[in-house]
C-alpha positions in Angstrom: 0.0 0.0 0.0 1.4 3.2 -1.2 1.9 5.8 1.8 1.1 9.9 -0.1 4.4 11.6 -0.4 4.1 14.8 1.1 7.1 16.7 -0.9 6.3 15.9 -4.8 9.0 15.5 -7.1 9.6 19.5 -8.1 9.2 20.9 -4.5 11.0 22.3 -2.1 11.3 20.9 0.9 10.5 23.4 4.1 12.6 24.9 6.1 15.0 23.1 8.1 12.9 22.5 11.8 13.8 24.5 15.1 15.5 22.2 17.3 12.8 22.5 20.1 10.5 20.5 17.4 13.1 17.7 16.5 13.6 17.8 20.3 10.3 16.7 21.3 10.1 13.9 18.1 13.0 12.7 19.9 11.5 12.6 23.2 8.8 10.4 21.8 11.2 8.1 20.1 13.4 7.5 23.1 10.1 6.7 24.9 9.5 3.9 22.6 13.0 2.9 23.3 12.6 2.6 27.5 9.1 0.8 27.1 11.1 -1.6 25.4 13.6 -2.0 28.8 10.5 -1.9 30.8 9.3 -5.1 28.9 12.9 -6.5 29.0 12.9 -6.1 32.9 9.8 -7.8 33.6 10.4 -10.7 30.8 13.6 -11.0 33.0 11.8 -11.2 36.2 14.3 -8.7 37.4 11.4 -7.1 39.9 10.3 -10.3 40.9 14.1 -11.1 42.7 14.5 -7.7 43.6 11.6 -7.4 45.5 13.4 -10.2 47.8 15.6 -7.4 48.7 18.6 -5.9 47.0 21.6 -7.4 44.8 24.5 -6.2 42.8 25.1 -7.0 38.8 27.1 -10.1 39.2 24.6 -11.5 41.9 21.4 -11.1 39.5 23.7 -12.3 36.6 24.0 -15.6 38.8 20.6 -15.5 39.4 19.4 -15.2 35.7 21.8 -18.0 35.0 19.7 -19.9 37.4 16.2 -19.2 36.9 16.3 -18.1 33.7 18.6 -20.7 32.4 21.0 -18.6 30.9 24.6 -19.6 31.1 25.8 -17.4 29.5 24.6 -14.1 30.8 27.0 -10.7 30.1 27.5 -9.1 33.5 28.7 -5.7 31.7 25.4 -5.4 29.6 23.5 -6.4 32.7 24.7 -3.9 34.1 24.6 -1.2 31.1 20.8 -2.1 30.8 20.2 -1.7 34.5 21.9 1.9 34.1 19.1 2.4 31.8 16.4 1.1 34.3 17.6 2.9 37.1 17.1 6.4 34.5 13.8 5.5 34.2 12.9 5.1 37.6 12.6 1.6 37.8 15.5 0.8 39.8 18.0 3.0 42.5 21.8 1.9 43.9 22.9 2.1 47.3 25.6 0.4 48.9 23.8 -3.1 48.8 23.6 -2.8 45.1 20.6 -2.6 43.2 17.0 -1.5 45.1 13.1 -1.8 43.3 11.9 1.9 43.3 8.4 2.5 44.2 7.6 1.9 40.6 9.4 -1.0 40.0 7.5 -2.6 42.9 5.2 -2.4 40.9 6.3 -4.8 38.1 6.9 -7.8 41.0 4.5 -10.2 39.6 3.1 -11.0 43.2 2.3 -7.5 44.3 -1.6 -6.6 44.3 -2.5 -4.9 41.0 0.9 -6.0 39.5 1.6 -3.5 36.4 3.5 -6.5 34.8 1.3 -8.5 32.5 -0.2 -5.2 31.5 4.0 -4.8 30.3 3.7 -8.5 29.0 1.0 -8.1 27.1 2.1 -5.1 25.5 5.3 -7.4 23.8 3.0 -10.5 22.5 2.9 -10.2 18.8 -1.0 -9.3 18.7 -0.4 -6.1 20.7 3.0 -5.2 18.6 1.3 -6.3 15.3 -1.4 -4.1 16.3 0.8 -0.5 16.4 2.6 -1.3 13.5 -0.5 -2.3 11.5 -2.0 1.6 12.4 -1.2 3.1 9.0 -2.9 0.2 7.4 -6.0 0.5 9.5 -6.6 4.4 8.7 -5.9 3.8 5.1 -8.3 0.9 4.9 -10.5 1.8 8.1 -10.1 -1.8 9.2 -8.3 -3.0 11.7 -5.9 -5.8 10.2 -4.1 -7.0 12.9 -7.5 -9.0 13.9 -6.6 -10.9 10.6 -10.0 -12.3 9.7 -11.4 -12.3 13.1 -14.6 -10.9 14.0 -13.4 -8.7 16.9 -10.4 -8.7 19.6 -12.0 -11.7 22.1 -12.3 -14.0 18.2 -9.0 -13.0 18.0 -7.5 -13.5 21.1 -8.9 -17.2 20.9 -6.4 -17.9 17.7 -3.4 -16.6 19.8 -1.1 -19.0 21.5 -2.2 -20.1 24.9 0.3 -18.5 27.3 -0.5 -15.1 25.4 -4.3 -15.5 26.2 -3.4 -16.5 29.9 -1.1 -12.9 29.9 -4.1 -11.0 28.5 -6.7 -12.6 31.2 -4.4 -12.3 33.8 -3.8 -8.0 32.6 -7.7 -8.0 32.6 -7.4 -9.2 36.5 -4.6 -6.9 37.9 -6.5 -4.2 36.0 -9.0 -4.9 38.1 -7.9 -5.2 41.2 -6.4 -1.8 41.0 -9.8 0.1 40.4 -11.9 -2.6 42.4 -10.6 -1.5 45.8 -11.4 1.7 45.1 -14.9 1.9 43.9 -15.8 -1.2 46.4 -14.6 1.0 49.1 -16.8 3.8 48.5 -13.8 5.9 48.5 -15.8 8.5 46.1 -19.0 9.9 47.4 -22.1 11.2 45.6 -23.1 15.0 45.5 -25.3 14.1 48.4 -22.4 13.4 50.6 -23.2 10.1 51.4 -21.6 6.4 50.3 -23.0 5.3 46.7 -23.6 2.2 48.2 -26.3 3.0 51.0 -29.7 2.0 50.5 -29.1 -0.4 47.8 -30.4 -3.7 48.1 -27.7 -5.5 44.9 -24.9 -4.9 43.1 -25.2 -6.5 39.0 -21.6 -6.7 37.4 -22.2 -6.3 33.9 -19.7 -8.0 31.7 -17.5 -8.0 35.0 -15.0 -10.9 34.0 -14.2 -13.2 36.7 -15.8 -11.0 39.4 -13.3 -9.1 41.1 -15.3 -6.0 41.1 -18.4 -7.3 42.5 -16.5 -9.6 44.9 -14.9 -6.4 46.1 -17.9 -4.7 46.4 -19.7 -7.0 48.6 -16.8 -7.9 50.9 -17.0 -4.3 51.6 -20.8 -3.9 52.1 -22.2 -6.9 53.9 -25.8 -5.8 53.1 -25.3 -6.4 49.6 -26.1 -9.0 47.5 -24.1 -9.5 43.8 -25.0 -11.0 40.4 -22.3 -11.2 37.5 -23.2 -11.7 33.6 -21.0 -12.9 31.4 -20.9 -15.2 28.5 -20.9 -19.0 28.9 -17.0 -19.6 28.7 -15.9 -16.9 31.2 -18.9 -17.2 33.2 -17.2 -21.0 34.2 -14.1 -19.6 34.7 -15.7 -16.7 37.0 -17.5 -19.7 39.2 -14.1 -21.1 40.2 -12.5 -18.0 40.7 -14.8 -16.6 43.2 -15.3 -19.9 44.4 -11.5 -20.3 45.6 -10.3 -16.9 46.2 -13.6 -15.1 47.9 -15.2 -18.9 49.7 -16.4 -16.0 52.8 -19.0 -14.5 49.8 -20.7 -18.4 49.4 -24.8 -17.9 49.1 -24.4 -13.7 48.4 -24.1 -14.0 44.5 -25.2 -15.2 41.4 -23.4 -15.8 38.4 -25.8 -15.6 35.5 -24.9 -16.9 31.9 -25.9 -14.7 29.2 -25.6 -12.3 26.5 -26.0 -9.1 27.7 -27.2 -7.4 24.6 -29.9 -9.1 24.5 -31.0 -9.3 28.3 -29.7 -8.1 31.7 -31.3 -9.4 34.7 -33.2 -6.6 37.2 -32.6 -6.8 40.9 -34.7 -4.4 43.2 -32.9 -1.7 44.2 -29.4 -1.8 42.4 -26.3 -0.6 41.3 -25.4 -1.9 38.0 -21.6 -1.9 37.0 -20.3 -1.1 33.4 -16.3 -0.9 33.9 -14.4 -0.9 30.4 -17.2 -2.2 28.3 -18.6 0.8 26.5 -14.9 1.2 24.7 -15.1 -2.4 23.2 -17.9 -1.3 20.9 -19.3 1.2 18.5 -21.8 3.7 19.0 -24.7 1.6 17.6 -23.9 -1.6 19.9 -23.6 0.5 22.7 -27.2 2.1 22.4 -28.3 -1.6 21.9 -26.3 -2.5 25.7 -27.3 0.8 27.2 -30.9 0.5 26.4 -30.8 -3.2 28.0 -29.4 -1.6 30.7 -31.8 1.0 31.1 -35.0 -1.3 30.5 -33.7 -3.7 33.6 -33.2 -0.7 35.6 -36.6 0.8 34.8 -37.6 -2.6 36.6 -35.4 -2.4 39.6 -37.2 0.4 41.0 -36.6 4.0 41.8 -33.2 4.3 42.9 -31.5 2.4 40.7 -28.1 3.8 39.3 -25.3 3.1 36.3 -21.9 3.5 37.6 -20.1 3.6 34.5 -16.2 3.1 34.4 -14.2 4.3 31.4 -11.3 5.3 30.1 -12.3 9.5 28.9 -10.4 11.7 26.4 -9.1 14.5 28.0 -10.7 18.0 26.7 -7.3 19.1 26.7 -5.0 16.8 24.2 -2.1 17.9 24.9 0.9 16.0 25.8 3.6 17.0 28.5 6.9 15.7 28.3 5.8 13.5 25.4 3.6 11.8 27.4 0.2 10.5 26.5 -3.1 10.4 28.9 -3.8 6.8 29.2 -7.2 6.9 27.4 -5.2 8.2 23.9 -3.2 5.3 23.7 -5.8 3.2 24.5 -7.7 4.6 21.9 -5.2 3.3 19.4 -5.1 -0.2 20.6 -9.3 0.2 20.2 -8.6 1.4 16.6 -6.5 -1.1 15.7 -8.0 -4.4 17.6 -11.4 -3.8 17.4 -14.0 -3.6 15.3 -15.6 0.2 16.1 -14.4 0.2 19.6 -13.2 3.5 20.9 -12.2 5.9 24.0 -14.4 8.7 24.0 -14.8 11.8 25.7 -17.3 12.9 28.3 -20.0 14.6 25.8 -19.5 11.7 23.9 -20.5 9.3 26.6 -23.1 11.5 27.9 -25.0 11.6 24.2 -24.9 7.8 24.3 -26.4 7.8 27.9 -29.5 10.4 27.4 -30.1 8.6 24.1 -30.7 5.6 25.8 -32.8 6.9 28.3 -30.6 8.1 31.6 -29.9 11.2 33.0 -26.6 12.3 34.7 -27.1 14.4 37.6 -24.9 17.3 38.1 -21.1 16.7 39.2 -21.8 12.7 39.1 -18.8 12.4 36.6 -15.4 11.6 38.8 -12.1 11.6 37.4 -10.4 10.2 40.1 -10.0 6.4 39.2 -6.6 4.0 39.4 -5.1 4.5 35.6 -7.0 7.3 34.4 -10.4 5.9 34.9 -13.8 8.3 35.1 -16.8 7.0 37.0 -19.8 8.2 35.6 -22.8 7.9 37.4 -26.2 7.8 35.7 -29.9 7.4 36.9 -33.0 6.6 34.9 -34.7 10.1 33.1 -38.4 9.5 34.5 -39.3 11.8 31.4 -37.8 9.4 28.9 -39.8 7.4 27.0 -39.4 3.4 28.1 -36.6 2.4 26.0 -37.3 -0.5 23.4 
């Protein structure tokens, strides 16, 4: 596919650019360059033995020869690449040798909320085929790097099998960093009391395995939980709540089913939408939301949406190179999904009213793990049912 040359044959090229400019393309390549040593460290489990305390070179050369089965491993470069680390942040010296920053404690694969396999999956060859296929999916408006497949989860089924476990297990440290948070209560609404008060169930739509939910009602013993989901992860969400939350046995439901076409109503509820909107385009998402709203309209006055997404900043600019999360996630949308997108809070709030909900002054919170919004949405009484 032909890419347009911007300087025909004949033309002059422009002015030679101010150095402030080429400085701040550069700033963008060189971050490129240290996501790549951030996936190098945590493919090398580097965080993972430093979080046992600290070591010099030669002692985590010894122990890469060991448990990564590397004979051969090159102290110097070790060392070289840990220089790198260390610049961004990752790692400090001291006396002992090398020490996990608060960062890199992050990356230790058994911390809560581990930023690892978020890393890891970034460097499977879906997610890398996926940037580098961006100029084909503008040019074609499809994205190719689903080769054939109907959407990201098709896809993701054709991948190997340890690069489907990396993606489910991103999904679930993704969660657990949002699902203290919101299950805590830890934002209030414009009334000044917790979100949670006066509500009889919680319903998890498309909520994975159910950390969210789980959360949720380990935090507010008067609430009951039901989780939808389709028939394959639905299983998997029985065993994990079965083994890693036994103290929630007889207080949910896990209900099988598609939730475009149905979602169960509970009497008096909060139902949960967190990083579902973004999978789908506008149309599919009137179809969800309108599900959504017509269970609601069931449940009873007082029923609310707490929606959880990824919004574009008004402002899109970037400091220091840096992105807002929900811009690069936009890309990976573009280029895995078929019409699934970041949006920004007008956006999101057409899609609501259109299906039938109203969002009550100041109910829009900003103040999520990663970026995250919480939107909060109620029923218009004025609306027409939805159909």
């Amino acid at each position: 596919m032909k890419t347009p040359n911007p300087h025909p044959v004949g033309q002059s090229a422009p002015d030679r650019a101010p150095e402030d400019a080429c400085r701040h393309i550069q700033r963008i390549q060189d971050a490129a360059a240290l996501n790549m040593v951030l996936y190098a460290f945590c493919e090398l489990r580097l965080a993972d033995r430093l979080a046992q305390g600290p070591a010099t070179g030669p002692e985590l050369a010894d122990w890469l020869r060991i448990n990564a089965d590397a004979p051969d491993v090159d102290v110097s470069k070790l060392e070289r690449f840990l220089g790198v680390a260390e610049a961004g942040g990752l790692v400090t010296r001291s006396t002992q040798g090398y020490e996990l920053t608060t960062a890199g404690r992050t990356l230790d694969s058994s911390a809560h909320g581990s930023m690892r396999p978020g890393v890891m999956w970034r460097g499977t060859d879906l997610s890398r085929m996926a940037m580098a296929s961006l100029p084909s999916t503008i040019l074609t408006g499809k994205p190719s790097a689903l080769q054939g497949a109907s959407g990201l989860y098709d896809c993701l089924q054709r991948q190997p099998a340890a690069d489907q476990r990396t993606f489910d297990e991103f999904m679930s440290r993704f969660s657990d960093r949002i699902a203290s948070h919101v299950a805590t209560c830890s934002f209030r609404h414009i009334e000044g009391e917790c979100a949670f008060v006066g509500k009889q169930y919680v319903v998890d739509v498309g909520g994975g395995r159910g950390t969210l939910l789980a959360e949720t009602l380990r935090n507010h013993a008067h609430l009951r939980g039901v989780l939808v989901e389709l028939d394959r992860v639905a299983d998997e969400a029985r065993d994990h709540l079965a083994t890693a939350y036994p103290d929630l046995t007889g207080r949910y439901e896990v209900v099988n089913g598609d939730m475009f076409k149905e979602v169960p109503p509970r009497p008096q509820a909060v139902y949960l939408l967190s990083r579902v909107i973004h999978n789908y385009g506008n149309d599919q998402c009137a179809v969800l939301l309108k599900r959504l709203a017509s269970a609601m309209g069931e449940s009873g006055p007082g029923a609310e949406l707490f929606l959880m997404e990824h919004v574009l900043p008004e402002d899109p600019q970037m400091e220091d190179a840096r992105l807002h999360p929900s811009h690069a996630l936009d890309m990976i949308m573009m280029a895995l999904t078929v019409g699934g997108q970041e949006r920004d809070l007008f956006a999101l709030s057409r899609l609501l009213t259109d299906a039938g909900f109203i969002l009550p002054a100041a109910e829009a919170k900003p103040d999520l793990p990663a970026g995250m919004t919480l939107v909060i949405a109620r029923i218009n009484p004025d609306a027409s049912p939805p159909r």
